[in-house]
C-alpha positions as CSV (number, residue, x, y, z in Angstrom):
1,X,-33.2,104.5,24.5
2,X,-30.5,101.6,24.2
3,X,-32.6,99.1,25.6
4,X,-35.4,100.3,23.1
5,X,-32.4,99.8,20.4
6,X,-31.6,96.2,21.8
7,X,-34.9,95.2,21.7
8,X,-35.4,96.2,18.2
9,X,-32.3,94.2,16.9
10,X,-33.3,91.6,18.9
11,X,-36.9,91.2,17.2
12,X,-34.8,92.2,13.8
13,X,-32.4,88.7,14.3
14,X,-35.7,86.8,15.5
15,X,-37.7,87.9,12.3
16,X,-34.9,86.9,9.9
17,X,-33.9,84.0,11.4
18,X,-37.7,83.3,11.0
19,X,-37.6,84.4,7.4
20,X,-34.5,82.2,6.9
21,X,-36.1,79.4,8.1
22,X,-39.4,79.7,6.2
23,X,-37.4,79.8,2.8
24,X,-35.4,76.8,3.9
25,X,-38.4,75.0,4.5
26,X,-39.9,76.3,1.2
27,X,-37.0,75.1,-0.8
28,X,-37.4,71.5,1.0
29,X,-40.9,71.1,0.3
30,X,-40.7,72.3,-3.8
31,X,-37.3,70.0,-3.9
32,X,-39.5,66.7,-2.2
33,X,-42.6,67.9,-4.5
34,X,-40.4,67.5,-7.4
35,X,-39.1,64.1,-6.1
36,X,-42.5,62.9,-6.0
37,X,-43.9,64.0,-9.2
38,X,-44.5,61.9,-12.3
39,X,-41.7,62.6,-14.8
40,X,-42.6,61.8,-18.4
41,X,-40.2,59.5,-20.3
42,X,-40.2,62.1,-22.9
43,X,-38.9,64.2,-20.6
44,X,-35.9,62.2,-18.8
45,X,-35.1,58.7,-18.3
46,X,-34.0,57.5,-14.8
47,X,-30.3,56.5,-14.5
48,X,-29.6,53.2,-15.6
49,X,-30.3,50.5,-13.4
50,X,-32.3,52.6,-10.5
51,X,-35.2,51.0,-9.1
52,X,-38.3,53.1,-9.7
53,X,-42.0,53.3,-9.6
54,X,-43.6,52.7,-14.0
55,X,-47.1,54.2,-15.0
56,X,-48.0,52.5,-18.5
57,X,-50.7,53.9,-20.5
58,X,-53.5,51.0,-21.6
59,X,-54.1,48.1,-21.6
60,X,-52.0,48.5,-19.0
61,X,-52.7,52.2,-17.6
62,X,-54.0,50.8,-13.7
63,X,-50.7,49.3,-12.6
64,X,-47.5,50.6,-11.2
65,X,-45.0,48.9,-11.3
66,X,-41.0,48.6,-9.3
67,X,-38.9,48.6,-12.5
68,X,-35.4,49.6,-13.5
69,X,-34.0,51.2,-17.1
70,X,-31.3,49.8,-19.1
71,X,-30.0,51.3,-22.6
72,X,-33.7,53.1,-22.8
73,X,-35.6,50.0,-22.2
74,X,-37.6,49.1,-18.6
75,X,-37.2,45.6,-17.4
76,X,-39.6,44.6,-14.4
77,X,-37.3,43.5,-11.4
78,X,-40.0,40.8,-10.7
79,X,-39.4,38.9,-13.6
80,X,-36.6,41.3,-15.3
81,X,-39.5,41.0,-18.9
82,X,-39.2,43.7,-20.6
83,X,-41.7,46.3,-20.0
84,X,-43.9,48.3,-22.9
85,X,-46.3,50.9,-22.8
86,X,-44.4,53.1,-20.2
87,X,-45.3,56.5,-20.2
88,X,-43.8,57.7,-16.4
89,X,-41.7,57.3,-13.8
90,X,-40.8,58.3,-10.3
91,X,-38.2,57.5,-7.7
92,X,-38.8,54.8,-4.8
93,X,-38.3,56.6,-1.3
94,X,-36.8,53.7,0.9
């Protein structure tokens, strides 16, 4: 009967250390999903002077861009003009 009982807490540890690690793993991939998405610039800005990926809407709605935001405004960090039309942003993973 013990080894019955042993067995059972063993499989018991084993399931929730399973469990534990499939919610770890969930929490990961919604917390790199959100890094990744497109964050309107209604929504948030990025902090000031971080490097990140632009979307503009047309004319120029095909490119993305590396830029940065100062004081509400995005600067391109190719030739640090001022960039208009911006409509998203997203971090740079390097």
């Amino acid at each position: 009967m013990s080894n019955l009982r042993e067995k059972a807490i063993e499989i018991a540890k084993q399931t929730s250390s399973e469990s534990a690690f499939m919610c770890g793993y969930d929490r990961a991939c919604k917390e790199y999903e959100e890094k990744l998405r497109w964050i309107p610039v209604e929504e948030k800005m990025p902090e000031r002077d971080k490097n990140v990926l632009i979307k503009r809407s047309a004319p120029f709605h095909k490119y993305e861009l590396t830029a940065f935001n100062r004081d509400g405004i995005f600067y391109s960090n190719e030739t640090a003009e001022k960039l208009t039309n911006v409509t998203h942003w997203r971090s740079i993973f390097l």
